[in-house]
N, CA, C and O atoms as CSV, one atom per row, in Angstrom:
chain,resi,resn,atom,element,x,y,z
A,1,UNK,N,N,137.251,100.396,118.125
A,1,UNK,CA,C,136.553,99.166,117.814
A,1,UNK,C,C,136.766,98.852,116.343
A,1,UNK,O,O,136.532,99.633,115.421
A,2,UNK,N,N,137.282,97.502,116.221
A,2,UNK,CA,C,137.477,97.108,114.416
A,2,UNK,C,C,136.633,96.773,113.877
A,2,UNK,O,O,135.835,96.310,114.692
A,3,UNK,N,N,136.184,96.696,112.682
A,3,UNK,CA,C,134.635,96.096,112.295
A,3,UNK,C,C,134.968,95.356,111.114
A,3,UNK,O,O,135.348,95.931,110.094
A,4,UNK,N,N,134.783,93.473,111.236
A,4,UNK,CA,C,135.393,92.726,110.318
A,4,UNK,C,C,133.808,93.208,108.657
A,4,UNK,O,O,132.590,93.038,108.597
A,5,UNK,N,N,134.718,93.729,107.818
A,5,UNK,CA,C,133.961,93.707,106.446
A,5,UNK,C,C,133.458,92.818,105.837
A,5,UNK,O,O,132.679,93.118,104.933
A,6,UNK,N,N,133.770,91.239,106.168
A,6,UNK,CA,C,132.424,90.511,105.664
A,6,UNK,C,C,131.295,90.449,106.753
A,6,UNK,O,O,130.281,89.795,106.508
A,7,UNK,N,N,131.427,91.061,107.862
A,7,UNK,CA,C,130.068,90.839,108.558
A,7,UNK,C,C,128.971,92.221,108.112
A,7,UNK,O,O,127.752,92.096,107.999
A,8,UNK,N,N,129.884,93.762,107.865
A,8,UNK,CA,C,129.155,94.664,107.462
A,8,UNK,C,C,128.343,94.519,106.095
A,8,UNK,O,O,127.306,95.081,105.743
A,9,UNK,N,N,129.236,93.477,105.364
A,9,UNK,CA,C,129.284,92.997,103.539
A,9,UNK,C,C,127.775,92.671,103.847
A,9,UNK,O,O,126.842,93.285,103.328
A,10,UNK,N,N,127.616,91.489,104.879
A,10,UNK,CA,C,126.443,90.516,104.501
A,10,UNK,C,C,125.101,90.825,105.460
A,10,UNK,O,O,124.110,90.120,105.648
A,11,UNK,N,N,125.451,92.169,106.002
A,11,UNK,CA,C,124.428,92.879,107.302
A,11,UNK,C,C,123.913,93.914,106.061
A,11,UNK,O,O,122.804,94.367,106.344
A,12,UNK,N,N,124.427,94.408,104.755
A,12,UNK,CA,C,124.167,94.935,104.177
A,12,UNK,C,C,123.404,94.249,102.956
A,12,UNK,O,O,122.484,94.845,102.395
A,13,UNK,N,N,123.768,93.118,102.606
A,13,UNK,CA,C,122.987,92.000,101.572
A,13,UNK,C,C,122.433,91.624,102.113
A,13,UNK,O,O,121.808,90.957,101.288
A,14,UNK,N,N,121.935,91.377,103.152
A,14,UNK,CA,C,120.482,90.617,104.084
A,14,UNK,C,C,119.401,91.637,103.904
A,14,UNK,O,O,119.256,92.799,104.285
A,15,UNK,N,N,118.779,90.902,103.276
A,15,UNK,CA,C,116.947,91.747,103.200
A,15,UNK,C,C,116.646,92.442,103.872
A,15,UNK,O,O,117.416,92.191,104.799
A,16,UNK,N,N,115.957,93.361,104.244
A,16,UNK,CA,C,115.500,94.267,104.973
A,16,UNK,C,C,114.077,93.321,105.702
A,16,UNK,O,O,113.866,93.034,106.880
A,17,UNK,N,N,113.304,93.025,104.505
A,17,UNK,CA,C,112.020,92.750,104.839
A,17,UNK,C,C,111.803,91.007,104.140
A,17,UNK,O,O,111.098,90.664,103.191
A,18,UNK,N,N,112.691,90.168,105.019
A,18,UNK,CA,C,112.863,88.450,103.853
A,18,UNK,C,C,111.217,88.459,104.120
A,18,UNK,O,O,110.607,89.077,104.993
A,19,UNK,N,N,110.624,87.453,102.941
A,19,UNK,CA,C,109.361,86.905,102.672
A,19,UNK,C,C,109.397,85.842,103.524
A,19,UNK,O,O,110.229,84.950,103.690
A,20,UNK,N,N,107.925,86.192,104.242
A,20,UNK,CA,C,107.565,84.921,105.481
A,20,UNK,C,C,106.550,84.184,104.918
A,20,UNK,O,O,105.578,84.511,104.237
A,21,UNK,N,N,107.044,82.895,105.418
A,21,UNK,CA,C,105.864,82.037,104.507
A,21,UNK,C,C,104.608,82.064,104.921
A,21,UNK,O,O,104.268,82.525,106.011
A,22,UNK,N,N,103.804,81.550,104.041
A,22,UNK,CA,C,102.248,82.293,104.424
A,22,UNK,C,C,101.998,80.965,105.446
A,22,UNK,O,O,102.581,79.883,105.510
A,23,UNK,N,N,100.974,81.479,106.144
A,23,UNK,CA,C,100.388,80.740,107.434
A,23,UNK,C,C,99.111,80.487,107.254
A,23,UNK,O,O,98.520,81.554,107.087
A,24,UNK,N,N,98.184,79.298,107.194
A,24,UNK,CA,C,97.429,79.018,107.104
A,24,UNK,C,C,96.576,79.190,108.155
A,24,UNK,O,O,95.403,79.176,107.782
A,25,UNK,N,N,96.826,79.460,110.193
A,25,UNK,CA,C,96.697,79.615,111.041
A,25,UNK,C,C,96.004,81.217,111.270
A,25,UNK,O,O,94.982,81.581,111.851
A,26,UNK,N,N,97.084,81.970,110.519
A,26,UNK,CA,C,96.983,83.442,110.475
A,26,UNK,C,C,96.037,83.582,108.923
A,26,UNK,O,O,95.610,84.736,108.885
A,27,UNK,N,N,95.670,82.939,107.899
A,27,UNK,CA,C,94.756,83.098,107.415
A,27,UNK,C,C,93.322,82.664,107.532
A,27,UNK,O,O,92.398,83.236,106.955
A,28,UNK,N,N,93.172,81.442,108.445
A,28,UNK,CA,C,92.052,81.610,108.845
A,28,UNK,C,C,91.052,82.867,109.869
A,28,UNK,O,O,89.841,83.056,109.985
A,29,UNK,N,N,92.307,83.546,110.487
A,29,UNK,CA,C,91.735,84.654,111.301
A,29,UNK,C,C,91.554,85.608,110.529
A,29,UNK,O,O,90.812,86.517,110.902
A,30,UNK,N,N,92.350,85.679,108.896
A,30,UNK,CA,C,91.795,86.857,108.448
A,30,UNK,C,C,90.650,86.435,107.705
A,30,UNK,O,O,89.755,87.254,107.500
A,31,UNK,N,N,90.552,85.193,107.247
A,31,UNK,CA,C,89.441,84.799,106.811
A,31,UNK,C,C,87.722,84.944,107.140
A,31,UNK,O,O,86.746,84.809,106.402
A,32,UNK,N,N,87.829,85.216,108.319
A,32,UNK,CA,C,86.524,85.773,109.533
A,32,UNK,C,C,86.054,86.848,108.288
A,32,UNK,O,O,85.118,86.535,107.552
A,33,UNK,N,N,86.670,87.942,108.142
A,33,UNK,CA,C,86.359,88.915,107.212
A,33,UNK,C,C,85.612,88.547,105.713
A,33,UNK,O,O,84.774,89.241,105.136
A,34,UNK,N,N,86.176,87.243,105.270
A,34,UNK,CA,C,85.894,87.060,103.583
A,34,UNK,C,C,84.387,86.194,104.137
A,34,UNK,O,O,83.601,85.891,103.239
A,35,UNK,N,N,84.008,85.809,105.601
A,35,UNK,CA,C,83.035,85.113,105.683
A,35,UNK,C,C,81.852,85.477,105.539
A,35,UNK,O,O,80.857,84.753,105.544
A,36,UNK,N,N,81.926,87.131,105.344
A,36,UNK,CA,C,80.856,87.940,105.347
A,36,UNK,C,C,80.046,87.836,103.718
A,36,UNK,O,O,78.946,88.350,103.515
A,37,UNK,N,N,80.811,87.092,102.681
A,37,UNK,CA,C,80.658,87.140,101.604
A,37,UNK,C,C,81.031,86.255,100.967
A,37,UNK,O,O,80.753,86.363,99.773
A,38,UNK,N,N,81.840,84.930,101.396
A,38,UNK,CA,C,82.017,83.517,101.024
A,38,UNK,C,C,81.942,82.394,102.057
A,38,UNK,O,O,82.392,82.467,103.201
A,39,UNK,N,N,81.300,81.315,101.496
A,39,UNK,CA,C,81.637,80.336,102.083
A,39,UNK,C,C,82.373,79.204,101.316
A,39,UNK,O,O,82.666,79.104,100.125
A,40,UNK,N,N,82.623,78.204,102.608
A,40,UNK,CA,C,82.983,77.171,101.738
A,40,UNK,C,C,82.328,75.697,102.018
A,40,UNK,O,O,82.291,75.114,103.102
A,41,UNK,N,N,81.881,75.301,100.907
A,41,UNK,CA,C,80.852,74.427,100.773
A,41,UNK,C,C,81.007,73.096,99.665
A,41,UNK,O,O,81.096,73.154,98.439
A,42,UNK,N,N,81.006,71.683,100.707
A,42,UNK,CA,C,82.109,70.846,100.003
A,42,UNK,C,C,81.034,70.016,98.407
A,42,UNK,O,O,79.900,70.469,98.255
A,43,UNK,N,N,81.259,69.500,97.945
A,43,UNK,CA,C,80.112,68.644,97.094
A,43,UNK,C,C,79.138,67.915,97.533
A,43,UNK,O,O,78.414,67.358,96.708
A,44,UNK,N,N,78.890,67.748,99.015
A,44,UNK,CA,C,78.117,67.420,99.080
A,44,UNK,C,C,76.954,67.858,100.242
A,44,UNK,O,O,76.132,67.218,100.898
A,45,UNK,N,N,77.349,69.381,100.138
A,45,UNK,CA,C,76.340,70.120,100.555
A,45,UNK,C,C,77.108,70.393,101.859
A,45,UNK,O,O,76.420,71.232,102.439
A,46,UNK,N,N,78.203,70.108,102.629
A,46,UNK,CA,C,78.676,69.808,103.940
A,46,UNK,C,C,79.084,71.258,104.316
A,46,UNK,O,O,79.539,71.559,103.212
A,47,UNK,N,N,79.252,72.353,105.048
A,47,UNK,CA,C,79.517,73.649,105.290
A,47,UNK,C,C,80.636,73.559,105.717
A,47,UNK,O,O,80.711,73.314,106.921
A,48,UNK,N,N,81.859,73.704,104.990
A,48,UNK,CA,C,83.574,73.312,106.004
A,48,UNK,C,C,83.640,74.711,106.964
A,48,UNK,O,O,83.744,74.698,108.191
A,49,UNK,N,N,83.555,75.936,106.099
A,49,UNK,CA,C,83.753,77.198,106.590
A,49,UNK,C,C,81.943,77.615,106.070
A,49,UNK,O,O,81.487,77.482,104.934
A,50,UNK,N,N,81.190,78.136,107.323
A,50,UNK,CA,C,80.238,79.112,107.156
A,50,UNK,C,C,80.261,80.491,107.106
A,50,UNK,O,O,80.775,81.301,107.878
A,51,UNK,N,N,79.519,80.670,105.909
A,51,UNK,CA,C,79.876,82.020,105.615
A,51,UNK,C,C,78.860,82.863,104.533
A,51,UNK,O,O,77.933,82.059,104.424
A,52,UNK,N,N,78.664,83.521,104.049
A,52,UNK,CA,C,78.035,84.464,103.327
A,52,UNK,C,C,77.476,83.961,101.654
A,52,UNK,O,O,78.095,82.984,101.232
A,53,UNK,N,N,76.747,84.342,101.011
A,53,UNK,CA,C,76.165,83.606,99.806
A,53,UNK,C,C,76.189,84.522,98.928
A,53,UNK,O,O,75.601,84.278,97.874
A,54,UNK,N,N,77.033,86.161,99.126
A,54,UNK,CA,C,77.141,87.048,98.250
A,54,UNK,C,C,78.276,86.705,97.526
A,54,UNK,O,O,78.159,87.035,96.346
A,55,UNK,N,N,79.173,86.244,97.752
A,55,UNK,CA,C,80.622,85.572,96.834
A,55,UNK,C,C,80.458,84.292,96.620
A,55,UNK,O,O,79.555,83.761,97.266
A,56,UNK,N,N,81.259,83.433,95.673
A,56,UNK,CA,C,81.387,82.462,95.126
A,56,UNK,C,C,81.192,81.301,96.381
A,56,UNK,O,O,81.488,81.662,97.520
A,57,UNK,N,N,80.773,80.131,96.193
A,57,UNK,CA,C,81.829,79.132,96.965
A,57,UNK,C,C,83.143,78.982,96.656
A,57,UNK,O,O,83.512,78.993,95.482
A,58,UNK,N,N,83.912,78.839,97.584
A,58,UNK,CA,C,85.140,78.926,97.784
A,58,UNK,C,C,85.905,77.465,97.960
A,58,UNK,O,O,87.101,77.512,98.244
A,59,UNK,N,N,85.378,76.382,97.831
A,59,UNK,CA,C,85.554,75.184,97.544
A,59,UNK,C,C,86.056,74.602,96.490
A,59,UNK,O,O,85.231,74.549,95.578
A,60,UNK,N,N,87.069,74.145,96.240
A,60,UNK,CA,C,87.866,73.852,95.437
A,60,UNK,C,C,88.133,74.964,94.424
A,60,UNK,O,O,88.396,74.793,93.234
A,61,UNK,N,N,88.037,76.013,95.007
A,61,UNK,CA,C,88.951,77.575,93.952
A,61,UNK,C,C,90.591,77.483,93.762
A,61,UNK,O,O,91.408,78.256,93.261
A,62,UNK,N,N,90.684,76.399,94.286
A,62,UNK,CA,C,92.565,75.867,94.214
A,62,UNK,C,C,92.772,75.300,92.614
A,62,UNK,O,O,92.702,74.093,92.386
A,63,UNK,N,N,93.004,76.184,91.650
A,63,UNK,CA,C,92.812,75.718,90.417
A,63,UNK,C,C,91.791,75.790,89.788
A,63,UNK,O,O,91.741,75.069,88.792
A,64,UNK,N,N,91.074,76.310,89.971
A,64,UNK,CA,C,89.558,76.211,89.470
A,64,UNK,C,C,89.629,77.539,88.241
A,64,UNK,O,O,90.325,78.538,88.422
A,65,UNK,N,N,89.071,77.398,87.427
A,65,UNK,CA,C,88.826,78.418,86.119
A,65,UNK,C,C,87.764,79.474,86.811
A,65,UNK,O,O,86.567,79.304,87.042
A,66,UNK,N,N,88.829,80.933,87.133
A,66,UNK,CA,C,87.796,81.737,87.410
A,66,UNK,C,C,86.580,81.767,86.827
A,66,UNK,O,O,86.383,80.923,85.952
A,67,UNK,N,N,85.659,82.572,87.104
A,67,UNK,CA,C,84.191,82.681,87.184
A,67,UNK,C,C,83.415,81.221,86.676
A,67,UNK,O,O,82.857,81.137,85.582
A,68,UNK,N,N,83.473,80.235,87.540
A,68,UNK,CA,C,82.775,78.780,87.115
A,68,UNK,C,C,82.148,78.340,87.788
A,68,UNK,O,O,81.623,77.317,87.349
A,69,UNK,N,N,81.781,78.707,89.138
A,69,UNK,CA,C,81.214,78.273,90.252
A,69,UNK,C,C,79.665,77.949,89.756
A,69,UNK,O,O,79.018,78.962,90.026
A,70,UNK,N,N,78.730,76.881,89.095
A,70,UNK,CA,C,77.740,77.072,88.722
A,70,UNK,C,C,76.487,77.637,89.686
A,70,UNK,O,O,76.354,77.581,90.909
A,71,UNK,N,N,75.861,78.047,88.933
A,71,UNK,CA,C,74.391,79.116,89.666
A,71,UNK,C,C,75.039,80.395,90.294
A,71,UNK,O,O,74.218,81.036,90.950
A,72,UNK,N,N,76.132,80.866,90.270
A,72,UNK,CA,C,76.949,82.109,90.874
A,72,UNK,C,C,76.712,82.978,89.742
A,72,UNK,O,O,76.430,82.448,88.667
A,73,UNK,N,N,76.794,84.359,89.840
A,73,UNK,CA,C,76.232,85.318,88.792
A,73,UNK,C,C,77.174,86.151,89.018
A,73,UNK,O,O,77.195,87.048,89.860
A,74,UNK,N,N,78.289,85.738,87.956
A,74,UNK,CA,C,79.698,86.369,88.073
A,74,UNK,C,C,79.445,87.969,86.807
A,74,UNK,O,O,78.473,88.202,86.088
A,75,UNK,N,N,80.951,88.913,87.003
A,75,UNK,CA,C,80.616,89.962,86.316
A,75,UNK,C,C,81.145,89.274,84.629
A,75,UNK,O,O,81.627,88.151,84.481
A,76,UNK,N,N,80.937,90.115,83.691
A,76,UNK,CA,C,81.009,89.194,82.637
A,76,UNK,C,C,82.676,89.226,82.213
A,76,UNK,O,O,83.150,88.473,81.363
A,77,UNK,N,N,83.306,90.042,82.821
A,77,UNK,CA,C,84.618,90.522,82.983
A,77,UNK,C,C,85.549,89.389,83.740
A,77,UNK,O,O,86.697,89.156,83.361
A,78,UNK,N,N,85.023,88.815,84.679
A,78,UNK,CA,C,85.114,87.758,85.650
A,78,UNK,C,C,85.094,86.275,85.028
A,78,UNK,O,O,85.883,85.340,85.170
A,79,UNK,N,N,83.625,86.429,84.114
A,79,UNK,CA,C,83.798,85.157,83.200
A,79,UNK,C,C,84.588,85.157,81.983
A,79,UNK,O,O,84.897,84.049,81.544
A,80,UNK,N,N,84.982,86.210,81.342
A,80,UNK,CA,C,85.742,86.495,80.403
A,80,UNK,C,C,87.042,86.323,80.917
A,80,UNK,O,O,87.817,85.963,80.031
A,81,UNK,N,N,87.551,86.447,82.002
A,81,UNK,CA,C,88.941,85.765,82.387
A,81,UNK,C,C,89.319,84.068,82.271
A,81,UNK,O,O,90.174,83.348,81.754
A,82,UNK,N,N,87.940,83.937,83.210
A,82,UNK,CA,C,88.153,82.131,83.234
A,82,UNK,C,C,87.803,81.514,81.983
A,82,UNK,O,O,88.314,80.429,81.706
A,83,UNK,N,N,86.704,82.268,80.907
A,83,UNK,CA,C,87.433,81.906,79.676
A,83,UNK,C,C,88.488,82.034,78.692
A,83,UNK,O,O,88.578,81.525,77.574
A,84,UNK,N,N,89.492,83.032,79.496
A,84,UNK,CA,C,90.943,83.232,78.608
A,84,UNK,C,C,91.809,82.081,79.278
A,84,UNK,O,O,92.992,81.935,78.973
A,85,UNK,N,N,91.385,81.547,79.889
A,85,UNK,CA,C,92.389,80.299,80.561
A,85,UNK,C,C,92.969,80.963,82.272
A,85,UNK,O,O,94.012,80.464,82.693
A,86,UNK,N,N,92.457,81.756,82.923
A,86,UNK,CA,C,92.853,82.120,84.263
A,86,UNK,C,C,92.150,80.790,84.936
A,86,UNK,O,O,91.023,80.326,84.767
A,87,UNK,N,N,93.037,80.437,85.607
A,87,UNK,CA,C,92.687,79.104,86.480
A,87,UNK,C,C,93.759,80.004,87.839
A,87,UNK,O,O,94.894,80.481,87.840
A,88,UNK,N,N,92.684,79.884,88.834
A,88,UNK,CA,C,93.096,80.283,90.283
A,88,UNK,C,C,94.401,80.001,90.591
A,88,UNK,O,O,94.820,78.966,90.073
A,89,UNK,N,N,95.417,80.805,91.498
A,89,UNK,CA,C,97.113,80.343,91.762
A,89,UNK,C,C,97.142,81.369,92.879
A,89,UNK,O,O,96.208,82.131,93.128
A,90,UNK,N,N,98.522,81.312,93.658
A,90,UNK,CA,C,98.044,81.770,94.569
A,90,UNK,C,C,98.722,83.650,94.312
A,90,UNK,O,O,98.405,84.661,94.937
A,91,UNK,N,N,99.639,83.496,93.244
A,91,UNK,CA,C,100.307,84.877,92.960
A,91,UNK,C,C,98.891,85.508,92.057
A,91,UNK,O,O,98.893,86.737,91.990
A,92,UNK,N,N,97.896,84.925,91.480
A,92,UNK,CA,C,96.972,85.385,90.713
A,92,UNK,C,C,96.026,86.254,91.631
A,92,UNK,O,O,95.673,87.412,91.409
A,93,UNK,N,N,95.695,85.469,92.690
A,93,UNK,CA,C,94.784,85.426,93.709
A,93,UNK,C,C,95.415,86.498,94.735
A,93,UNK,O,O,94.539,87.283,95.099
A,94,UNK,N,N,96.499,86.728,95.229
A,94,UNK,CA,C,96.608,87.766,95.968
A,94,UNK,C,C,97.137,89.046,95.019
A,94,UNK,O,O,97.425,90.131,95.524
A,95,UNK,N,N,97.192,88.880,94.127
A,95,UNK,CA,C,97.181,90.669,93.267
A,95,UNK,C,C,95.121,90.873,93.139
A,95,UNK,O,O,94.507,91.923,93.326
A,96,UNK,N,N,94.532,89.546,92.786
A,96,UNK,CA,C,92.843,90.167,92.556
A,96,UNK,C,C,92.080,90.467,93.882
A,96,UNK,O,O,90.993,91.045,93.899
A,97,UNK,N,N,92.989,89.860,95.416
A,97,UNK,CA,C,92.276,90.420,96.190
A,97,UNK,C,C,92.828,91.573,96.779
A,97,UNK,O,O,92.405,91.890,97.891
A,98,UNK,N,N,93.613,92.195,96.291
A,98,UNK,CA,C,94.177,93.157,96.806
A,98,UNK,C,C,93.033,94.097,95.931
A,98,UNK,O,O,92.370,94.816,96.678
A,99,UNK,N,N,92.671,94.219,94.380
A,99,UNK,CA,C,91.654,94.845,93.945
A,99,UNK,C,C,91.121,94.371,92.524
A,99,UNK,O,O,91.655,94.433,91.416
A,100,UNK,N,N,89.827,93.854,92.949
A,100,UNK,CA,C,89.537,92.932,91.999
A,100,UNK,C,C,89.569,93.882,90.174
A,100,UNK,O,O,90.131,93.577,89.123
A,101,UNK,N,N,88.893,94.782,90.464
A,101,UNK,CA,C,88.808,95.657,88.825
A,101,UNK,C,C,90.026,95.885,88.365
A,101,UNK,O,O,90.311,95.539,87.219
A,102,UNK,N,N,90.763,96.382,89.021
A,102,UNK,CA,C,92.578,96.575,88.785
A,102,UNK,C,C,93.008,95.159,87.903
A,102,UNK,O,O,93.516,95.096,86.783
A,103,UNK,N,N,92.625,94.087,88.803
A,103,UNK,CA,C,93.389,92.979,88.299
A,103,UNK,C,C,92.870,92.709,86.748
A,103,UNK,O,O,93.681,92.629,85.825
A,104,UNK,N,N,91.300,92.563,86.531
A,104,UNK,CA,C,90.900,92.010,85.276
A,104,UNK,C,C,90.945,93.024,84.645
A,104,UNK,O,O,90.742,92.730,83.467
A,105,UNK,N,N,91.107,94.128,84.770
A,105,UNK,CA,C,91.095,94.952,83.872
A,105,UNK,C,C,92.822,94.860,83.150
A,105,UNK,O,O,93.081,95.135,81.978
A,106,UNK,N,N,93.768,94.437,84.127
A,106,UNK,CA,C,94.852,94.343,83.848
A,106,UNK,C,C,95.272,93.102,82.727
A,106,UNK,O,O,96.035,93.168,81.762
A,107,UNK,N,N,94.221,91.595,83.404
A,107,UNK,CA,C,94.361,90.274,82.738
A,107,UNK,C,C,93.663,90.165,81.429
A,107,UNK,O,O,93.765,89.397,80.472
A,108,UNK,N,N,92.885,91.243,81.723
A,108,UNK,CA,C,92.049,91.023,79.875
A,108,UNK,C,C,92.510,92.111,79.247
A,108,UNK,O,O,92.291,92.053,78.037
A,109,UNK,N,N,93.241,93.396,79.709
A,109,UNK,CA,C,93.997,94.676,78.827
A,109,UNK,C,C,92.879,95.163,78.377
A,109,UNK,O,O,92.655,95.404,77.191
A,110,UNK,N,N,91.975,95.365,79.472
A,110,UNK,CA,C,90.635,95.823,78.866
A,110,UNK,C,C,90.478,97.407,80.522
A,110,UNK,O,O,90.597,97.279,81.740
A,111,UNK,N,N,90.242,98.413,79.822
A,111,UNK,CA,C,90.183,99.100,80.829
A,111,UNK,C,C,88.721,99.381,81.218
A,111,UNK,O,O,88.429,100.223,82.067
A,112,UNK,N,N,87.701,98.542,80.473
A,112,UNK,CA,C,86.427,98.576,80.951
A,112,UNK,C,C,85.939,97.291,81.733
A,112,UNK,O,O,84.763,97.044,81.999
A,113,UNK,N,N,86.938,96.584,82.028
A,113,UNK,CA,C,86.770,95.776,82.830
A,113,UNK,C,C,86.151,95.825,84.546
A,113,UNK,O,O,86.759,96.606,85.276
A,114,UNK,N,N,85.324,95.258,84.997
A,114,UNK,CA,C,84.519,95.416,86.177
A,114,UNK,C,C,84.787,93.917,87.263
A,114,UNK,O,O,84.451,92.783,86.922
A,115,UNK,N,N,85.157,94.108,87.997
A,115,UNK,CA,C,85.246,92.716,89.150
A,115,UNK,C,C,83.401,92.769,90.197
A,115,UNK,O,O,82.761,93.779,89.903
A,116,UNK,N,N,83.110,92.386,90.622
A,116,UNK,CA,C,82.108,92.637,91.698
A,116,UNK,C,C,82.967,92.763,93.038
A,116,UNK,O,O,82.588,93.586,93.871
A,117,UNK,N,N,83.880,92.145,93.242
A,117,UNK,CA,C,83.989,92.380,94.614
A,117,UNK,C,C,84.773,93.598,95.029
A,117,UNK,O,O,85.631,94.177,94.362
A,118,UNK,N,N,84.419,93.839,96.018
A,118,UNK,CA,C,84.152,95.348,96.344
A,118,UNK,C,C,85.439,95.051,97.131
A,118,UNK,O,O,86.456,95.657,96.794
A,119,UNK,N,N,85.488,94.212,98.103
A,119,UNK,CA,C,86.650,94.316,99.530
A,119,UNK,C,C,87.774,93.785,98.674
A,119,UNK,O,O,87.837,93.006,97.723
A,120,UNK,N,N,88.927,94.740,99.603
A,120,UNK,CA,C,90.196,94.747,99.366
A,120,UNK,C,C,91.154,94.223,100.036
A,120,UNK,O,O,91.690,95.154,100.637
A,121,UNK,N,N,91.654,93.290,100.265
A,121,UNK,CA,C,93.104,92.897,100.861
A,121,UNK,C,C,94.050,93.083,100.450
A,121,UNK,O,O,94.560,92.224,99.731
A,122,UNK,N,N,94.807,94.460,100.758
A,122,UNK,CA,C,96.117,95.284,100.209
A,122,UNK,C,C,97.254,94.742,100.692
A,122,UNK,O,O,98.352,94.969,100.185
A,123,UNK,N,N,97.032,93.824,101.926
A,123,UNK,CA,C,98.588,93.432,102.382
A,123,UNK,C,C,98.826,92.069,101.697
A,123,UNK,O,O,98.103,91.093,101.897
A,124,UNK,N,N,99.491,92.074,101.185
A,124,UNK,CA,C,100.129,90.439,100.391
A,124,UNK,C,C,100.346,89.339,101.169
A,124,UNK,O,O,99.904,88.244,100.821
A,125,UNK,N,N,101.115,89.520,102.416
A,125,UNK,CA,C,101.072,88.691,103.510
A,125,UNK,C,C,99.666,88.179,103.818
A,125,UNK,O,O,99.325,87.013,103.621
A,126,UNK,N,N,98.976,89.012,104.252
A,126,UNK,CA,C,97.803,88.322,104.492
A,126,UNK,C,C,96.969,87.720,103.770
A,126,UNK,O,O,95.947,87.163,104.171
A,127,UNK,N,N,97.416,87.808,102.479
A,127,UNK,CA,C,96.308,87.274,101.302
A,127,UNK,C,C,97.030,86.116,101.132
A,127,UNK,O,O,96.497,85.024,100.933
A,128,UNK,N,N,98.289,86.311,101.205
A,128,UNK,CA,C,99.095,85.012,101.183
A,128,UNK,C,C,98.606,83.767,102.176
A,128,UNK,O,O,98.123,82.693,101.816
A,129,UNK,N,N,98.833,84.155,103.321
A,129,UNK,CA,C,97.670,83.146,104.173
A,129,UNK,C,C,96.569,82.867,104.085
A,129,UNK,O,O,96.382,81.704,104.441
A,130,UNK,N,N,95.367,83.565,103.658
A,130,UNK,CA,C,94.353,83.424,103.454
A,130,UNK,C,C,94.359,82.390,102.282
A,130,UNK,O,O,93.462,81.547,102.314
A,131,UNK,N,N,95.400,82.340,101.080
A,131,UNK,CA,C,95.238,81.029,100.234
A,131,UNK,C,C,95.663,79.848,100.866
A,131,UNK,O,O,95.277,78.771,100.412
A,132,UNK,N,N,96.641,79.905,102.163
A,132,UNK,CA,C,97.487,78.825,102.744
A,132,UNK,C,C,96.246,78.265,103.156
A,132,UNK,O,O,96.043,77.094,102.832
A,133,UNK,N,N,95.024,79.115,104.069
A,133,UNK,CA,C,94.243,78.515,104.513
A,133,UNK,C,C,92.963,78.103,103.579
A,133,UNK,O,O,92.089,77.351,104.011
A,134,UNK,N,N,92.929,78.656,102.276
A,134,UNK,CA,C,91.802,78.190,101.710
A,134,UNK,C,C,92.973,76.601,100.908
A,134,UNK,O,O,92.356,75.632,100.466
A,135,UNK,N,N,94.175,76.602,100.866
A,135,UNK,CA,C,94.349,75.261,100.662
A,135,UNK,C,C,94.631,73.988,101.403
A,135,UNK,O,O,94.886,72.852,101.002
A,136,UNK,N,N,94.493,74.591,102.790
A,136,UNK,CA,C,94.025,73.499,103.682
A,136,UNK,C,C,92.548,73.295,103.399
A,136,UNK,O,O,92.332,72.217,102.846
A,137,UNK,N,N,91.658,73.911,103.588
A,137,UNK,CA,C,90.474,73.837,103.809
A,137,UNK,C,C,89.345,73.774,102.465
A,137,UNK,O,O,88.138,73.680,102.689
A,138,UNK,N,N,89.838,73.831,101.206
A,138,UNK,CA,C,88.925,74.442,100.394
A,138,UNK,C,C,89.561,73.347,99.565
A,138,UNK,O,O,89.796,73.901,98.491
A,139,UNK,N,N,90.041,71.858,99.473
A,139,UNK,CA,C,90.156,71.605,98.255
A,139,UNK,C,C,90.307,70.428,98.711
A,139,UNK,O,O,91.043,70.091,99.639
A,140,UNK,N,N,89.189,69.363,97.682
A,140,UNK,CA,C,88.728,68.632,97.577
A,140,UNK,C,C,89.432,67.205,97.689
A,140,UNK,O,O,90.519,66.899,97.200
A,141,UNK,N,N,88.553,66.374,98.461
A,141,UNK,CA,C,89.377,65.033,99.056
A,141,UNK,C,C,89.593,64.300,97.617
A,141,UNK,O,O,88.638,64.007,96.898
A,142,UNK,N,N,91.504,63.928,97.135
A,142,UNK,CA,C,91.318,63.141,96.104
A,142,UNK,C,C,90.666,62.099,96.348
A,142,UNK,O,O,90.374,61.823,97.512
A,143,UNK,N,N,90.213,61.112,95.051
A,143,UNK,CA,C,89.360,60.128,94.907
A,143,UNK,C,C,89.773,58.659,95.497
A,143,UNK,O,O,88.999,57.708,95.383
């Protein structure tokens, strides 16, 4: 059997693992989980996603200057980010939910840095969707 060398060439340069785009479909199902501890709640009181009152609202966090959510009682580590200029993205957002203290401790080069949230989403994929679906759902009708 002969084996033409640009097909082995480019069976060997093809990714192992190509990046799938995130799914907004497949992040709302993982989203069930973050409901235990966020909701999302539009300006005018309207409940898009019901959910938990121990995390932020999650409503317009598409850009939003971490720790700003008013009446939320963020860690001071948390507000000390969104006052260094961290405004929510979605590569920001799936390294802090993978582990929130890791991350600010990383963004402020502070190793006494503290996040509150406790839960972890370690797979990137799925955090990746979970923003697909908080940017369907979580951000605000322009004017």
């Amino acid at each position: 059997m002969k084996h033409n060398p640009w097909v082995i060439l480019l069976l060997l340069a093809w990714p192992s693992n190509p990046a799938v785009a995130a799914d907004s479909k497949r992040g709302e199902q993982i989203f069930r989980d973050c409901r235990a501890c966020h909701s999302v709640i539009d300006e005018t009181g309207r409940s898009v996603v019901r959910g938990g009152r121990t995390g932020p609202n999650l409503y317009g966090v598409i850009g939003r200057h971490a720790g700003s959510v008013p009446n939320f009682h963020y860690s001071t580590s948390m507000v000390a980010a969104g006052n260094s200029g961290l405004r929510w993205n979605e590569a920001d957002f799936v390294v802090y939910v993978k582990d929130a203290t890791a991350f600010l401790r990383d963004y402020l080069d502070d190793p006494e840095a503290r996040g509150k949230m406790a839960y972890k989403l370690r797979d990137t994929q799925k955090a990746r969707d979970v923003w697909a679906y908080l940017e369907r759902v979580a951000i605000p009708a322009p004017d």
